[in-house]
C-alpha positions as CSV (number, residue, x, y, z in Angstrom):
1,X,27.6,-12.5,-12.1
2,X,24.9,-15.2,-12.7
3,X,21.0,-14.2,-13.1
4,X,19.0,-16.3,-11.4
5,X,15.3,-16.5,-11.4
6,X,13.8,-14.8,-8.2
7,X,16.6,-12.5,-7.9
8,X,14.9,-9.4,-9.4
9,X,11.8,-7.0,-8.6
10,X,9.9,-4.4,-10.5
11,X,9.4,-1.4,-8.5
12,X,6.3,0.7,-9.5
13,X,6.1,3.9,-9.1
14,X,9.5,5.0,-9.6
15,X,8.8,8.4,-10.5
16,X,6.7,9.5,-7.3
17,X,9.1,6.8,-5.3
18,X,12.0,9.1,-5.8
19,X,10.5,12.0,-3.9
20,X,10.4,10.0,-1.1
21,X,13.3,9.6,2.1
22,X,16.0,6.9,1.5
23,X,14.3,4.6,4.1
24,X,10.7,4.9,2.7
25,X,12.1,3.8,-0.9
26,X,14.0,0.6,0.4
27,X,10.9,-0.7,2.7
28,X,8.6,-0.1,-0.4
29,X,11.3,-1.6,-2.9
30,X,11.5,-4.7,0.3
31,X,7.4,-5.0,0.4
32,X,7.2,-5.2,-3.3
33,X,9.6,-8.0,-3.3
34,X,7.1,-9.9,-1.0
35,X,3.9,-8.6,-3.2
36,X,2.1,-11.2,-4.8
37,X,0.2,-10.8,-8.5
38,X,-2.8,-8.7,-6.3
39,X,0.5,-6.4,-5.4
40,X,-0.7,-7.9,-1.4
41,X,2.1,-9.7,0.7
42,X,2.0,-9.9,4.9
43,X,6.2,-9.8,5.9
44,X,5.9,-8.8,9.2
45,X,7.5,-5.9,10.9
46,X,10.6,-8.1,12.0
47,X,11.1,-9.6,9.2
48,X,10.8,-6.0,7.2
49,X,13.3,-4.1,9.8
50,X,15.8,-7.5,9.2
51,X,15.6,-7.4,5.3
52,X,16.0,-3.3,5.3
53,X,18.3,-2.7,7.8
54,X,16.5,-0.4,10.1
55,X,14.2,-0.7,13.4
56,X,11.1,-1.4,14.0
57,X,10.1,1.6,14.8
58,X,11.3,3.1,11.9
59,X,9.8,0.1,9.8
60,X,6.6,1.6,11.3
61,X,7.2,5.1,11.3
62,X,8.0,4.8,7.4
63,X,4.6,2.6,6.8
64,X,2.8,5.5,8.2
65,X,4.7,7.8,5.2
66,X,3.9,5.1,2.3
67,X,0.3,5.2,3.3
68,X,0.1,8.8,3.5
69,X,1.5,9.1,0.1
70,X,-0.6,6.6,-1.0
71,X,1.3,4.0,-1.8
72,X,0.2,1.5,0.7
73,X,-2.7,0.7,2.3
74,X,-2.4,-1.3,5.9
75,X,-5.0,-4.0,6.9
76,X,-4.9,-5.8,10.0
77,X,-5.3,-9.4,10.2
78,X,-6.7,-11.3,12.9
79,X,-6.9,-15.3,13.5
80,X,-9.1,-16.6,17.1
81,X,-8.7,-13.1,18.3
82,X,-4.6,-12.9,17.9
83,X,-3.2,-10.1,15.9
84,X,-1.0,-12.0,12.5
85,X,1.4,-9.8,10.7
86,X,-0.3,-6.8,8.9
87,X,-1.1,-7.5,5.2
88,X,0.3,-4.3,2.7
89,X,-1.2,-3.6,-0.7
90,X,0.8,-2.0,-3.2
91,X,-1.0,0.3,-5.3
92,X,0.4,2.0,-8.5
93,X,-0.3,5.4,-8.6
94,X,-0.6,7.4,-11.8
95,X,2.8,9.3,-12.9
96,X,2.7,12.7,-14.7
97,X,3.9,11.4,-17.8
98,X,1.4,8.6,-17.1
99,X,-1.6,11.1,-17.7
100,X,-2.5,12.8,-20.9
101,X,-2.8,16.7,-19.7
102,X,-6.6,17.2,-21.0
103,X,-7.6,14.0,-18.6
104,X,-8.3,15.6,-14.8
105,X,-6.8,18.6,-15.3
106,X,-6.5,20.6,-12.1
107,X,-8.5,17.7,-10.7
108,X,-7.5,15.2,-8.0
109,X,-7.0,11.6,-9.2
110,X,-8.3,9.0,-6.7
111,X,-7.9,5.3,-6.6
112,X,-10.7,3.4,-4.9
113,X,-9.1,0.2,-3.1
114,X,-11.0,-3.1,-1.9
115,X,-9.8,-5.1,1.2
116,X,-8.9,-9.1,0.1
117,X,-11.6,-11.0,-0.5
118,X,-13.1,-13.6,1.5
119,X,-12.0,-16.1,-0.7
120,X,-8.5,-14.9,-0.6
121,X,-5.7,-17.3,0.8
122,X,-4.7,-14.5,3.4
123,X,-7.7,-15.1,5.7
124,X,-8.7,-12.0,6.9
125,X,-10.8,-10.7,10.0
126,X,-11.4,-7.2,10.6
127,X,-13.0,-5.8,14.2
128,X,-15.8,-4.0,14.3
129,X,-14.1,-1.0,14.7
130,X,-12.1,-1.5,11.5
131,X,-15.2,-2.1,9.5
132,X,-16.5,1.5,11.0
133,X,-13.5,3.1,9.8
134,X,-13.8,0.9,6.9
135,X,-17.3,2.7,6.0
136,X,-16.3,5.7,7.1
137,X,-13.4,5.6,4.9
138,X,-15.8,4.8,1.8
139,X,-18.3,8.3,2.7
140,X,-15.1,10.1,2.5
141,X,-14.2,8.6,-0.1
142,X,-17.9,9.3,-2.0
143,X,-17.9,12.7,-1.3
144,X,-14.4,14.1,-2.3
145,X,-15.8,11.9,-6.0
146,X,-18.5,14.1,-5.9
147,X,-16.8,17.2,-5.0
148,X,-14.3,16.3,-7.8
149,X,-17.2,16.0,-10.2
150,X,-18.9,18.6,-9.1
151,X,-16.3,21.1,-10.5
């Protein structure tokens, strides 16, 4: 066996990622082989359901898991009006043995995520209605801080 540059991955998240179904762990494992250093990368879903072996319907249904669980969040792209591939980021979420016990005990732990940037390579346009959600997503968002605080 040779080692050759290229040929290897870190995983994040292992501990939470082992929870999850089979076919959820090997798309995520596949995505974050495409992530780049912002943990963002745009396969799309043909090239996903190729690489792991599965549909693409399950390629989508699992997506829907991994966001769910929170370790993906979807964002659409759009160039002249035409739908490109979806770009995925990765986020790392905080294992047990990541968090002291006195820090947010009981408490929920929340990661706040941006879309890319407009100076980001992956040129990105959302729709109107994506920005609504978008906003609607960051209320949310405020108010389960402040309930979280609140306590």
């Amino acid at each position: 066996m040779r080692y050759e540059k290229g040929n290897f991955i870190t995983v994040p998240n292992k501990s939470e990622l082992k929870k999850l179904d089979a076919q959820s762990q090997v798309l995520f494992m596949w995505l974050c082989s495409f992530t780049d250093e912002k943990g963002q990368c745009y396969p799309s879903v043909n090239r996903l359901a190729e690489c792991c072996g599965l549909s693409r319907k399950t390629i989508i249904e699992r997506v829907k898991v991994l966001i769910d669980k929170g370790f993906l969040t979807k964002f659409h792209r759009y160039n002249d009006n035409s739908q490109q591939s979806n770009l995925y980021q990765v986020h790392l979420l905080p294992s047990v043995s990541d968090t002291p016990p006195s820090v947010g005990a009981g408490k929920k732990v929340v990661q706040l995520v941006h879309p890319p940037s407009a100076g980001d390579t992956h040129r990105t346009k959302t729709t109107e209605l994506n920005l609504n959600n978008q906003k609607d997503n960051l209320m949310k968002f405020k108010e389960t801080i402040k309930g979280i605080f609140k306590n």
